[in-house]
Every structure is written in structure tokens, then in C-alpha cells.
OpenMM code with the backbone's topology and positions (N, CA, C; nanometers):
from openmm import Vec3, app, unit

residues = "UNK UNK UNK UNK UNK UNK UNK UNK UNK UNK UNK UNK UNK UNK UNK UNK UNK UNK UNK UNK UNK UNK UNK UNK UNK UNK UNK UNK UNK UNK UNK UNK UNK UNK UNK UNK UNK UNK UNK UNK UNK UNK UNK UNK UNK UNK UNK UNK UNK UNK UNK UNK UNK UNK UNK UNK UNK UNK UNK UNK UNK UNK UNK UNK UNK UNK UNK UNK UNK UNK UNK UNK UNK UNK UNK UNK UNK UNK UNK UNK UNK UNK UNK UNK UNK UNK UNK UNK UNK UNK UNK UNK UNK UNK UNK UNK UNK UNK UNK UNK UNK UNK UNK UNK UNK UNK UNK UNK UNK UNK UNK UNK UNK UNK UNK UNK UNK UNK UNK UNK UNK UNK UNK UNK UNK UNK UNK UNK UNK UNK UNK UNK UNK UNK UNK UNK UNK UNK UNK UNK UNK UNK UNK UNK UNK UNK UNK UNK UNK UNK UNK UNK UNK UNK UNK UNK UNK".split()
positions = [
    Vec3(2.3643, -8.2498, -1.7611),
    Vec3(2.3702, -8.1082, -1.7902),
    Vec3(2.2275, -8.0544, -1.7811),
    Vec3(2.2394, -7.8961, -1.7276),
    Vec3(2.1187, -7.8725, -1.7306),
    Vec3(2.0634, -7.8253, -1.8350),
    Vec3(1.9359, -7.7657, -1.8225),
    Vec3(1.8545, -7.7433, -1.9540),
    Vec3(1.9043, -7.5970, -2.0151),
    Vec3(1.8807, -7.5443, -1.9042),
    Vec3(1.9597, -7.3815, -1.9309),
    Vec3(2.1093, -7.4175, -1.9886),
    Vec3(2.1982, -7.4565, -1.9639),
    Vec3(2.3366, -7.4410, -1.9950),
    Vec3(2.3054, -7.5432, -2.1083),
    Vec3(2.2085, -7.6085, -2.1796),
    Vec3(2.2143, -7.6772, -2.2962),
    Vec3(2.1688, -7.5745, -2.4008),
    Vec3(2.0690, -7.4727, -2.3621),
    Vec3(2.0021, -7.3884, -2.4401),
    Vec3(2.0820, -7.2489, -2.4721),
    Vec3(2.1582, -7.2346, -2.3501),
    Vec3(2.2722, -7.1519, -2.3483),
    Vec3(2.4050, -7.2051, -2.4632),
    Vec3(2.4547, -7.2655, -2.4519),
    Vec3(2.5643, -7.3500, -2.5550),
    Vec3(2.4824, -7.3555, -2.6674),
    Vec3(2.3828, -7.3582, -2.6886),
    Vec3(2.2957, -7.4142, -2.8555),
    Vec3(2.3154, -7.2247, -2.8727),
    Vec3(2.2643, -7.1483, -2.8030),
    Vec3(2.2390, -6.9919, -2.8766),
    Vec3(2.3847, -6.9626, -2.8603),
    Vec3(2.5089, -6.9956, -2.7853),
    Vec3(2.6304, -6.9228, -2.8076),
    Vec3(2.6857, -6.9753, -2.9591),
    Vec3(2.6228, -7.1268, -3.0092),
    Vec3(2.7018, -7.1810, -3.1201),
    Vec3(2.6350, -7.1318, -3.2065),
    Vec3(2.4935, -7.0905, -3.2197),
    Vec3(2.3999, -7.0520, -3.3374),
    Vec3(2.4277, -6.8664, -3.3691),
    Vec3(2.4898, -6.7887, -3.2667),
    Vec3(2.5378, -6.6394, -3.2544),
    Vec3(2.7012, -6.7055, -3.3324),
    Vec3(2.7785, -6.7586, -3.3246),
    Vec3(2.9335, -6.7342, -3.3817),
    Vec3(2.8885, -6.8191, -3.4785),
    Vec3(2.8279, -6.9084, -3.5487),
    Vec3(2.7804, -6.9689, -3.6425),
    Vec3(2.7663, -6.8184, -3.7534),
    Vec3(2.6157, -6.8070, -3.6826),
    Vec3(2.6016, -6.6720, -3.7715),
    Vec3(2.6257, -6.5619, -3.8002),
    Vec3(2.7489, -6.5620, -3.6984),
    Vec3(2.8550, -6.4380, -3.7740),
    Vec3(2.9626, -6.4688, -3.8560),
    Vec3(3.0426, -6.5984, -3.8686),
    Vec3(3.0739, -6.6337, -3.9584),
    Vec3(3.0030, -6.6625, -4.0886),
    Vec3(2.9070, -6.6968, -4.1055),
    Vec3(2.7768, -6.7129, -4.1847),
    Vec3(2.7460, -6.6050, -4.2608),
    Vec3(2.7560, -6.4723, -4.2109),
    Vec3(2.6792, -6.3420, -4.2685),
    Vec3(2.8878, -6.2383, -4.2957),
    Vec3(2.9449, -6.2769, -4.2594),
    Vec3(3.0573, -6.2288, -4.2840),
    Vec3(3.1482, -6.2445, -4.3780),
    Vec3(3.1403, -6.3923, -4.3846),
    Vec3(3.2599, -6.4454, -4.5133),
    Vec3(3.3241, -6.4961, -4.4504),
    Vec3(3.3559, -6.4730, -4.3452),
    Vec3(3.4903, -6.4884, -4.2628),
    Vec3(3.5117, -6.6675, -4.2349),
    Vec3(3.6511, -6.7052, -4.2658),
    Vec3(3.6455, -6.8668, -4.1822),
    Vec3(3.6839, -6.8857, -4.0434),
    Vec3(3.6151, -6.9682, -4.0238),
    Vec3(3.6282, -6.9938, -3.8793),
    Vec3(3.8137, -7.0379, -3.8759),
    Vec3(3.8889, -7.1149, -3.9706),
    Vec3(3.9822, -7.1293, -3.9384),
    Vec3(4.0657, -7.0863, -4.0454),
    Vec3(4.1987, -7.0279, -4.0305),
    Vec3(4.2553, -6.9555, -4.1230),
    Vec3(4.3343, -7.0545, -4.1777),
    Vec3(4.3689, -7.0462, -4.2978),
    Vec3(4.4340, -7.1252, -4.4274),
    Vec3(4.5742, -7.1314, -4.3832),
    Vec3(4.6059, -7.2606, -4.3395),
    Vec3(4.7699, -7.3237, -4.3035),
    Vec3(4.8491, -7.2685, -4.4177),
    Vec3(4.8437, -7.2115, -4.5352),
    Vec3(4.9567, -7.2079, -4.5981),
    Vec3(5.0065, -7.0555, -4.5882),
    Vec3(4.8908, -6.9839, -4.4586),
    Vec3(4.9118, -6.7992, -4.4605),
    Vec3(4.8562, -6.7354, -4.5719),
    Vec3(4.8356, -6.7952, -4.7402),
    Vec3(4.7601, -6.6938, -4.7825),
    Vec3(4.6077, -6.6350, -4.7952),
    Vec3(4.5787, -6.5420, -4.7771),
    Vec3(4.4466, -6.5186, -4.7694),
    Vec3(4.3648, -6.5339, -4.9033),
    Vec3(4.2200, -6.5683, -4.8700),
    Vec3(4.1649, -6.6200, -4.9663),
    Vec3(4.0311, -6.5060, -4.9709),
    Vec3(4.0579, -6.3873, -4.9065),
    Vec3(3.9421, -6.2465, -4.9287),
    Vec3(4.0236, -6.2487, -5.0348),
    Vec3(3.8589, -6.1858, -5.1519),
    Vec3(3.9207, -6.0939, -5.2001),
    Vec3(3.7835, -5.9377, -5.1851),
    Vec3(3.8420, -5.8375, -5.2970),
    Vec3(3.7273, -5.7524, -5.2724),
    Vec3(3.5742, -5.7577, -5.3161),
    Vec3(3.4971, -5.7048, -5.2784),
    Vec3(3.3069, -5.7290, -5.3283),
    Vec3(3.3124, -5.6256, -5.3725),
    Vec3(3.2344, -5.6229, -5.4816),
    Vec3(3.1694, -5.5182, -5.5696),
    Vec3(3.0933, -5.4228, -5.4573),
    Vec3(3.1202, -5.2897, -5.4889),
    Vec3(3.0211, -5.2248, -5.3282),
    Vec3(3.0603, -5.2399, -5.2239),
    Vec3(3.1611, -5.2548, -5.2559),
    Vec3(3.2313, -5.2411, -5.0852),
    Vec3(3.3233, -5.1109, -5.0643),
    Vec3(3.3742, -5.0356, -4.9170),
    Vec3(3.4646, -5.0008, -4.9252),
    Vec3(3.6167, -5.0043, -4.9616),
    Vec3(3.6229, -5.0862, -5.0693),
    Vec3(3.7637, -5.0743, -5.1044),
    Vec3(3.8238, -4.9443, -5.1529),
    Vec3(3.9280, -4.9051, -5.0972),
    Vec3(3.9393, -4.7845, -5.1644),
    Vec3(4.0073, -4.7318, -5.2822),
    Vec3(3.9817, -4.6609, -5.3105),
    Vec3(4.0089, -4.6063, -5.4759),
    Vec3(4.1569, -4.6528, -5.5271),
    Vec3(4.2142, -4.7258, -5.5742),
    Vec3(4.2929, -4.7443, -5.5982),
    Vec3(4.3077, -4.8500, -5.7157),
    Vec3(4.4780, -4.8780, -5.7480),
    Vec3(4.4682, -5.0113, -5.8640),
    Vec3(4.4728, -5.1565, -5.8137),
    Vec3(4.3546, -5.2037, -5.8305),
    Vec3(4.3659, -5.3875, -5.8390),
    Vec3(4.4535, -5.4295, -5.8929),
    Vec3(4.5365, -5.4978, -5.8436),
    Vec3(4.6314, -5.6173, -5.9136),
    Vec3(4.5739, -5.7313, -5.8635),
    Vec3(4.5731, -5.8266, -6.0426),
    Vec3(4.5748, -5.9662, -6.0342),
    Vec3(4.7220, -6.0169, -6.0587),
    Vec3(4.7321, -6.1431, -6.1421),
    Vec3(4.8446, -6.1874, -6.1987),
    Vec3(4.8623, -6.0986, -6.3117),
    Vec3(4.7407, -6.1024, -6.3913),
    Vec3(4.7484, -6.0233, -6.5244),
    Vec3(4.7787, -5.8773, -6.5270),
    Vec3(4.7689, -5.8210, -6.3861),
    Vec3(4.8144, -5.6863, -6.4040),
    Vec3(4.6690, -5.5867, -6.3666),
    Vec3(4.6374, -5.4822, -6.3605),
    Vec3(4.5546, -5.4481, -6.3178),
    Vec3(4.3729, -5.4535, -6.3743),
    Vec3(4.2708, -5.4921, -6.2633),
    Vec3(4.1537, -5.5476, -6.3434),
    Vec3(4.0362, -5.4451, -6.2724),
    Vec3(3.9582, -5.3627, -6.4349),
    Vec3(3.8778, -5.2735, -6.4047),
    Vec3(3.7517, -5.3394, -6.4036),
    Vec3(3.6311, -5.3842, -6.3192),
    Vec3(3.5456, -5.4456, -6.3375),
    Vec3(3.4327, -5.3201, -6.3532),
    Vec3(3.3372, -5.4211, -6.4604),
    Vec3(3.1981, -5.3480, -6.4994),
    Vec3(3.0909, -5.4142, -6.4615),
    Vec3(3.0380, -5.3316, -6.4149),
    Vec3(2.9267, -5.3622, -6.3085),
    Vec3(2.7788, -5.2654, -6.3864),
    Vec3(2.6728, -5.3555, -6.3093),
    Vec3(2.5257, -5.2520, -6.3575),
    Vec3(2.5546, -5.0769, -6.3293),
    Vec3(2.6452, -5.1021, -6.2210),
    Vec3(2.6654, -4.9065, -6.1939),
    Vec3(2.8120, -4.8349, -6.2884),
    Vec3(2.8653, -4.9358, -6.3662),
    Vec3(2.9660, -4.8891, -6.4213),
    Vec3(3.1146, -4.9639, -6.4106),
    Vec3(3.1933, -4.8519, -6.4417),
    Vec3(3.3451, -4.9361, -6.4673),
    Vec3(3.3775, -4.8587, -6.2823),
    Vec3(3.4874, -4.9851, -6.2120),
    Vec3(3.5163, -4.9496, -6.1145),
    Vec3(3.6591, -5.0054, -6.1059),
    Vec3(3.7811, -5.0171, -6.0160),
    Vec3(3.7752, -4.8749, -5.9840),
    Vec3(3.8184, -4.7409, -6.1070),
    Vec3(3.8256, -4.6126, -6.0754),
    Vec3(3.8666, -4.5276, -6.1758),
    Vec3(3.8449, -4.3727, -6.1079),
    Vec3(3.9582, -4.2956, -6.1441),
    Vec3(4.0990, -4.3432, -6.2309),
    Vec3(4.1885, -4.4451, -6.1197),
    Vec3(4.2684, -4.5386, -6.2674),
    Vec3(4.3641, -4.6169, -6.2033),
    Vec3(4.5266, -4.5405, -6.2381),
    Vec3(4.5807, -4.4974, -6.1858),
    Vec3(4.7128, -4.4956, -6.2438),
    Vec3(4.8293, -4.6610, -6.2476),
    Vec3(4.8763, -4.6470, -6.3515),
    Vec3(4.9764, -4.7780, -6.4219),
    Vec3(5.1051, -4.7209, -6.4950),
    Vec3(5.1905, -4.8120, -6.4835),
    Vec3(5.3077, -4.7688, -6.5686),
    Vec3(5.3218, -4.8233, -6.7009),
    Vec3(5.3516, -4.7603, -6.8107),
    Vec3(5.3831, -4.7986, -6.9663),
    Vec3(5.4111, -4.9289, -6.9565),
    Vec3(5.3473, -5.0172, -7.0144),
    Vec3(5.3690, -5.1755, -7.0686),
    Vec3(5.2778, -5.2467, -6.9746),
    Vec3(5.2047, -5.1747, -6.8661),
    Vec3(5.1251, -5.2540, -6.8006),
    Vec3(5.0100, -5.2968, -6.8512),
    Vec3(4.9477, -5.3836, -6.8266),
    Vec3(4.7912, -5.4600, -6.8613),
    Vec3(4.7200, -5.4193, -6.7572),
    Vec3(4.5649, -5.4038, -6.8580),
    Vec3(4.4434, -5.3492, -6.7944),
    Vec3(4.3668, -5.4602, -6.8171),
    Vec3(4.3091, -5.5163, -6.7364),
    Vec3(4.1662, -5.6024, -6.8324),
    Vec3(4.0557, -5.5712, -6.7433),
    Vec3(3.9737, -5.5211, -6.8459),
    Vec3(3.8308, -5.5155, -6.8180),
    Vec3(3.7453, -5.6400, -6.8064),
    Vec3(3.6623, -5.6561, -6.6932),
    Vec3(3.6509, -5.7873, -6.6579),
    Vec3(3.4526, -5.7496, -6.6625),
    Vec3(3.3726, -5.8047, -6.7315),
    Vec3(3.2568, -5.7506, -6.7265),
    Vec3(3.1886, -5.8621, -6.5921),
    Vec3(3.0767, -5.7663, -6.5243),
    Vec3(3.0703, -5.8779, -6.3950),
    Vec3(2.9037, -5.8092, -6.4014),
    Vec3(2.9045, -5.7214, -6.5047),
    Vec3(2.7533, -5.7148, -6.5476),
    Vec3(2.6216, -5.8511, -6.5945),
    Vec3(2.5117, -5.7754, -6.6445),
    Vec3(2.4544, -5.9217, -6.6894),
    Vec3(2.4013, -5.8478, -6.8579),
    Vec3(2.5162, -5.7222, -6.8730),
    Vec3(2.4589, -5.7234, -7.0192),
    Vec3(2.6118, -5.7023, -7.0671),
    Vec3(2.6540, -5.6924, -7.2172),
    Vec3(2.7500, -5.6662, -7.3120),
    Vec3(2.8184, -5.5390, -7.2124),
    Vec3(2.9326, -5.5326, -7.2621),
    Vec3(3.0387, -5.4029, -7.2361),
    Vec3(3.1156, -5.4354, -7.3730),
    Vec3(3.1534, -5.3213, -7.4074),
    Vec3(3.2570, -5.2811, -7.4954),
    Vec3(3.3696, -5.1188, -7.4583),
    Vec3(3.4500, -5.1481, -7.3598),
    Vec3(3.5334, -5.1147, -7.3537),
    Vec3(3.5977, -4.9908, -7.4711),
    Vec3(3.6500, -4.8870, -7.4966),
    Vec3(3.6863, -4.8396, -7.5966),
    Vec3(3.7482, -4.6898, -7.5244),
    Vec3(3.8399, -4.6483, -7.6113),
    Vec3(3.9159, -4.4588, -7.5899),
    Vec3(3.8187, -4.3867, -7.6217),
    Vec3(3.8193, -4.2645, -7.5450),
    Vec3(3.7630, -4.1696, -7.5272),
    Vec3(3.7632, -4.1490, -7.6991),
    Vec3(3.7001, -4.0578, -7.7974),
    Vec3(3.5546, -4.0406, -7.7544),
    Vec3(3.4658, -4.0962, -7.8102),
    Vec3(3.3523, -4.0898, -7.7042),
    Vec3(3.2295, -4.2059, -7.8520),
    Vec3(3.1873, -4.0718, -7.9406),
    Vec3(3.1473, -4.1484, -8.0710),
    Vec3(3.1802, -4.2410, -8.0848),
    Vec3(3.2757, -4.3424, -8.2010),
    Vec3(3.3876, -4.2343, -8.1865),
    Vec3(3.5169, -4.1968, -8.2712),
    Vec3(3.6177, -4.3046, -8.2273),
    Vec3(3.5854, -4.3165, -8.1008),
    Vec3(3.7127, -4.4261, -8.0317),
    Vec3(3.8650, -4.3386, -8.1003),
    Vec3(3.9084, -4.2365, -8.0812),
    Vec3(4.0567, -4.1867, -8.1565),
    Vec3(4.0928, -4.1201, -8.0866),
    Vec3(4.0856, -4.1210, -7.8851),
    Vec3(4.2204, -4.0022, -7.8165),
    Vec3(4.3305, -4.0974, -7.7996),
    Vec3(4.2489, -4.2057, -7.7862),
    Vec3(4.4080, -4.2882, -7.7357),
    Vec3(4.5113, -4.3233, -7.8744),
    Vec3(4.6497, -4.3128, -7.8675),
    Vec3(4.7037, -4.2768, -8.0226),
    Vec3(4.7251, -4.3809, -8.0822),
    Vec3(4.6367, -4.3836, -8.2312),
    Vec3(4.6265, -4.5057, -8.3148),
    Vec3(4.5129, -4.5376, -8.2583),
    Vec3(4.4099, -4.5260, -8.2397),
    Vec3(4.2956, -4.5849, -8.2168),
    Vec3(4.1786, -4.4891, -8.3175),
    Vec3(4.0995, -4.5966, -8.3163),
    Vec3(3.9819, -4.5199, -8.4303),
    Vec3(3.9057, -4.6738, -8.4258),
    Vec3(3.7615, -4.6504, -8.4563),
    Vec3(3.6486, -4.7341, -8.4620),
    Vec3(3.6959, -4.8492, -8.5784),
    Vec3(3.7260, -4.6657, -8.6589),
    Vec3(3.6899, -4.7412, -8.8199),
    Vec3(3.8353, -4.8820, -8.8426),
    Vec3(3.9082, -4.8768, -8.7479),
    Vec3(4.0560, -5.0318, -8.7499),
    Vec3(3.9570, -5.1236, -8.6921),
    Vec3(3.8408, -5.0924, -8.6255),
    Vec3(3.7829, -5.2512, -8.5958),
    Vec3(3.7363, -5.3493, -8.7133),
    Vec3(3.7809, -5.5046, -8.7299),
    Vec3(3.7682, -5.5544, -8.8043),
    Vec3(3.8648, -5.5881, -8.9334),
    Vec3(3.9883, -5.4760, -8.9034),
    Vec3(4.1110, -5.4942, -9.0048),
    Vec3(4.2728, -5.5494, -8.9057),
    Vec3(4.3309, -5.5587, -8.9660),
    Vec3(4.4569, -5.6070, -8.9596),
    Vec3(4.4924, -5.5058, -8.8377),
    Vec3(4.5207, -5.3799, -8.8526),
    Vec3(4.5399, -5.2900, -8.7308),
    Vec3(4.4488, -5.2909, -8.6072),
    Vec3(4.3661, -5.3835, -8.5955),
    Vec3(4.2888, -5.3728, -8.4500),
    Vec3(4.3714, -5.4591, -8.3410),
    Vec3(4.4648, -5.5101, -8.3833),
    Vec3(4.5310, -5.5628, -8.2512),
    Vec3(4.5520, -5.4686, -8.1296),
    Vec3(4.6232, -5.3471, -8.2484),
    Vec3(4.6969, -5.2631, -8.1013),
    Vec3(4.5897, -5.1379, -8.0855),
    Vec3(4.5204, -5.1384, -8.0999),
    Vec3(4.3259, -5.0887, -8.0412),
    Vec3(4.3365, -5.0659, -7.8819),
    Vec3(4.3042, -4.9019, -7.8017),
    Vec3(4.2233, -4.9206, -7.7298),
    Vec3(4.0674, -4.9605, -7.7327),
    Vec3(4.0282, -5.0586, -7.7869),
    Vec3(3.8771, -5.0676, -7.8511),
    Vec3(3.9168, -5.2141, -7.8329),
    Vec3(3.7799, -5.2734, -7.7638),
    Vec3(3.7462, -5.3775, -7.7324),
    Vec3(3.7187, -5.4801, -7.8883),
    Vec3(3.5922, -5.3484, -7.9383),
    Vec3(3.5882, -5.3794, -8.1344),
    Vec3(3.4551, -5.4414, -8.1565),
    Vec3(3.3797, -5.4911, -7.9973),
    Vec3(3.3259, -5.5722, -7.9768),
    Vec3(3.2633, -5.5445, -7.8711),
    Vec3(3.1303, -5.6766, -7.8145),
    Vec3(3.0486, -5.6517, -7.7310),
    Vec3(3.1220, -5.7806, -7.6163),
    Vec3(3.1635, -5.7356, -7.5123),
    Vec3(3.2047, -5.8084, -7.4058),
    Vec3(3.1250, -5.9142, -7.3414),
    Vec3(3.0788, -6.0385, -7.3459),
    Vec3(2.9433, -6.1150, -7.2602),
    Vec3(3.0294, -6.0766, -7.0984),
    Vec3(2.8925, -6.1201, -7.0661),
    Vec3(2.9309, -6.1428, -6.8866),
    Vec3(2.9348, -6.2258, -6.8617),
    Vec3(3.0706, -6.2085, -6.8205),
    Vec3(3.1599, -6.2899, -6.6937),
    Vec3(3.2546, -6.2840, -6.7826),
    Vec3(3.3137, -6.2884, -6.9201),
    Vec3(3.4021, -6.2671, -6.9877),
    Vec3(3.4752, -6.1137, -6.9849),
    Vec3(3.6190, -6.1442, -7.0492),
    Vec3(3.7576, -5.9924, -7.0163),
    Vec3(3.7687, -5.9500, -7.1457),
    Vec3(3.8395, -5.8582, -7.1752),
    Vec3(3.9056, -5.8114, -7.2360),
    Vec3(4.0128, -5.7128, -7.2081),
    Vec3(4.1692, -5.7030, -7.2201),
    Vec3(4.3237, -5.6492, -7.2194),
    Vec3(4.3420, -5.6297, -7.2913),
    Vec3(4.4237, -5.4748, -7.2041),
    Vec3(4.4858, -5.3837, -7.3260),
    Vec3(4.6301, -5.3355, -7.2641),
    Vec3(4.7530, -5.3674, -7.3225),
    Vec3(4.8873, -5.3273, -7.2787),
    Vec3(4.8738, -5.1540, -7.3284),
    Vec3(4.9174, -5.0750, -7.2149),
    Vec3(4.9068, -4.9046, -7.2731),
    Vec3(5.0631, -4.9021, -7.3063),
    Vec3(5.0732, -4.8718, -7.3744),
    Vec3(5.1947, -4.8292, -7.4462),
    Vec3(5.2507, -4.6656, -7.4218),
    Vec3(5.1742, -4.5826, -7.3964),
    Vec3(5.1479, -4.4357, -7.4043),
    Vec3(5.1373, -4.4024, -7.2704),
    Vec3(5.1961, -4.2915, -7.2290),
    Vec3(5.2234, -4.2103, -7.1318),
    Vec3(5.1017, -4.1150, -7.1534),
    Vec3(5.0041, -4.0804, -7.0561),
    Vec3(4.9158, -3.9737, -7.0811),
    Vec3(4.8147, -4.0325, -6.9838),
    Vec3(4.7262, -3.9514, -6.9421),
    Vec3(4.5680, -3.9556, -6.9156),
    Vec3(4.4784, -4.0085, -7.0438),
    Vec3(4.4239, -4.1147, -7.0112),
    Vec3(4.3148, -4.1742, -7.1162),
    Vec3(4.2134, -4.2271, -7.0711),
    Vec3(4.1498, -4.1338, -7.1224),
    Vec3(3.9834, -4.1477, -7.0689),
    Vec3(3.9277, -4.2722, -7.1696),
    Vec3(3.8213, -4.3527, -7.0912),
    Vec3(3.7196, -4.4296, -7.1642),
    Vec3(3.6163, -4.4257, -7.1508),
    Vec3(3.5639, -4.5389, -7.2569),
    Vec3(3.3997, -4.5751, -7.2176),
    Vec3(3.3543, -4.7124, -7.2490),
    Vec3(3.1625, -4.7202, -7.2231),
    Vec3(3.1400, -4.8490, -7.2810),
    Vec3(3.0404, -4.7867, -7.3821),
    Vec3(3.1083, -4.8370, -7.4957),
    Vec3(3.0799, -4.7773, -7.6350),
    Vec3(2.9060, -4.8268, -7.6625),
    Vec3(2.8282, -4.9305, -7.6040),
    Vec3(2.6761, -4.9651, -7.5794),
    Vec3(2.6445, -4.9158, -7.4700),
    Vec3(2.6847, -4.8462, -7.3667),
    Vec3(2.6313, -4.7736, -7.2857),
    Vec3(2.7398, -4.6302, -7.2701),
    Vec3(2.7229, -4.5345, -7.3106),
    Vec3(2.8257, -4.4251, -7.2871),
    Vec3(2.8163, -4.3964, -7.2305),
    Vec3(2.6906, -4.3660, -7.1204),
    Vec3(2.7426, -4.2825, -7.0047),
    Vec3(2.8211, -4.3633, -6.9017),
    Vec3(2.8857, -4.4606, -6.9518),
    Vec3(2.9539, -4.5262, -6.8222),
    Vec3(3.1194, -4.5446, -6.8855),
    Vec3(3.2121, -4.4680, -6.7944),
    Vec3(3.3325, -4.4030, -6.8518),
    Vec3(3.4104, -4.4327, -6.7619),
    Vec3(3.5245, -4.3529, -6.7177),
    Vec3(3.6348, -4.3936, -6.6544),
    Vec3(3.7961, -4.3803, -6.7095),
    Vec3(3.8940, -4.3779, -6.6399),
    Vec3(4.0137, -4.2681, -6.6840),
    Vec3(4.1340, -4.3404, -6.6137),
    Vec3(4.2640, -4.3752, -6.7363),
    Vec3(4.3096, -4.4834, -6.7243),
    Vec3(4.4845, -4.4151, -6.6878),
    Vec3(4.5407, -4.3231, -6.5965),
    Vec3(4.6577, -4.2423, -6.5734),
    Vec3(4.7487, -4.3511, -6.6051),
    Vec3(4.8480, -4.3493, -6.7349),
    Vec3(4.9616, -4.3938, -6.7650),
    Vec3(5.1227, -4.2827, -6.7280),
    Vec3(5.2168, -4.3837, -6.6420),
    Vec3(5.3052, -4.2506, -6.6218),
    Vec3(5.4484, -4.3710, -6.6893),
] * unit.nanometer
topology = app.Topology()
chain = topology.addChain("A")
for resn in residues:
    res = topology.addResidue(resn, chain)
    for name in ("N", "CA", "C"):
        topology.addAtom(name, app.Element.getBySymbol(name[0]), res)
């Protein structure tokens, strides 16, 4: 073989190398058909609700809670999934009362009634969740009760 068509074959394998490389993408797709993308933080995904197994998952990030608004139906699960590198605490509109969503209030964190809490109650670590089944039909706005300006709006129908 010649030298050219050796140097040629080395840059065609080192070009599809490194577009698989810089893409994600596999070179060979998964025999069982399911796909193994999922979405990146910052990406175009578009506005809409994530479903996992658990039901729909709002991740918090250094720029905030994403996606939002989600609309869900009564009895569905939300979990806030922190993918930050500081605390989140999750909680109902407003700080720092935590009381639009109904039955919620700050002051149940720490008693017997904080089960059924939109309120986290607490500081979320990263990489750790926290779920909340909505029970309630309505628009419900939130926040992260250690950082407030980072909010987001949870459409129950």
C-alpha cells in the first residue's frame, strides 16, 4: 500500500473517530432498539415535561430549575433532582411563607404534618431528589427557598 492511501485511511478513521468522540453518538446502535440518549442540561430540548419512571423530573442547575412550567395531572410525581454543586430546597410559592400551595406553610416543617408539604423542609445536597405527589388542581408556582430568585411553575389539571 501506498503512503498516501495509508495517510489517507489514518485521517478518514481519525475525522469519524472524532465525530463520534465530540457527539455522544455510538458508532453502533444497541441490539435491544432502546436508546440510551438522554437530554444535557443546555441543550435544545424543548419546553416540555420529562418523564422518568418516577414521573416527571425538574432538574436544578447553577442557572435554575428547568424545565418550567411543566403541566401534570392530579396524583402525578414531580421530583426535583438537584444537578447543582450547592443545596436546593424546593418549596410553594411564596418565600418566605411556603403557603399557596393548599396546606403548606414553613411553620409544618419539622412536625407530624410535613409529609404532605409542598416544601422540601430542607436543604437538597447535589446529586440528591426530592418528590412531591400534587394532589391539587391549579397553577403552583415555586422556589428555591436558599436561593429565591430561582422559581418555576408547576400546571396541575
Amino acid at each position: 500500500m501506498s503512503r498516501n492511501a495509508s495517510v489517507t485511511i489514518l485521517v478518514a478513521i481519525l475525522i469519524v473517530g472524532g465525530y463520534f468522540l465530540l457527539t455522544g453518538e455510538k458508532a453502533i446502535a444497541p441490539s435491544d432498539g432502546v436508546s440510551n440518549t438522554m437530554p444535557v442540561l443546555g441543550s435544545d430540548v424543548p419546553e416540555a415535561v420529562v418523564e422518568e419512571a418516577t414521573g416527571t423530573v425538574i432538574t436544578y442547575s447553577a442557572s435554575g430549575y428547568s424545565p418550567t412550567p411543566v403541566t401534570i395531572k392530579v396524583g402525578d410525581t414531580v421530583t426535583f433532582k438537584n444537578e447543582s454543586a450547592i443545596d436546593m430546597w424546593p418549596a410553594s410559592a411564596m418565600h418566605p411563607t411556603h403557603t399557596v400551595y393548599p396546606g403548606s406553610d414553613i411553620k409544618k416543617c419539622g412536625t407530624a404534618g410535613e409529609k404532605g408539604l409542598f416544601d422540601a423542609c430542607r436543604g437538597i445536597k447535589p446529586l440528591d431528589s426530592w418528590s412531591f405527589i400534587f394532589t391539587e388542581r391549579g397553577s403552583w408556582n415555586y422556589h428555591d427557598h436558599l436561593t429565591s430568585k430561582y422559581f418555576g411553575k408547576i400546571i396541575v389539571e
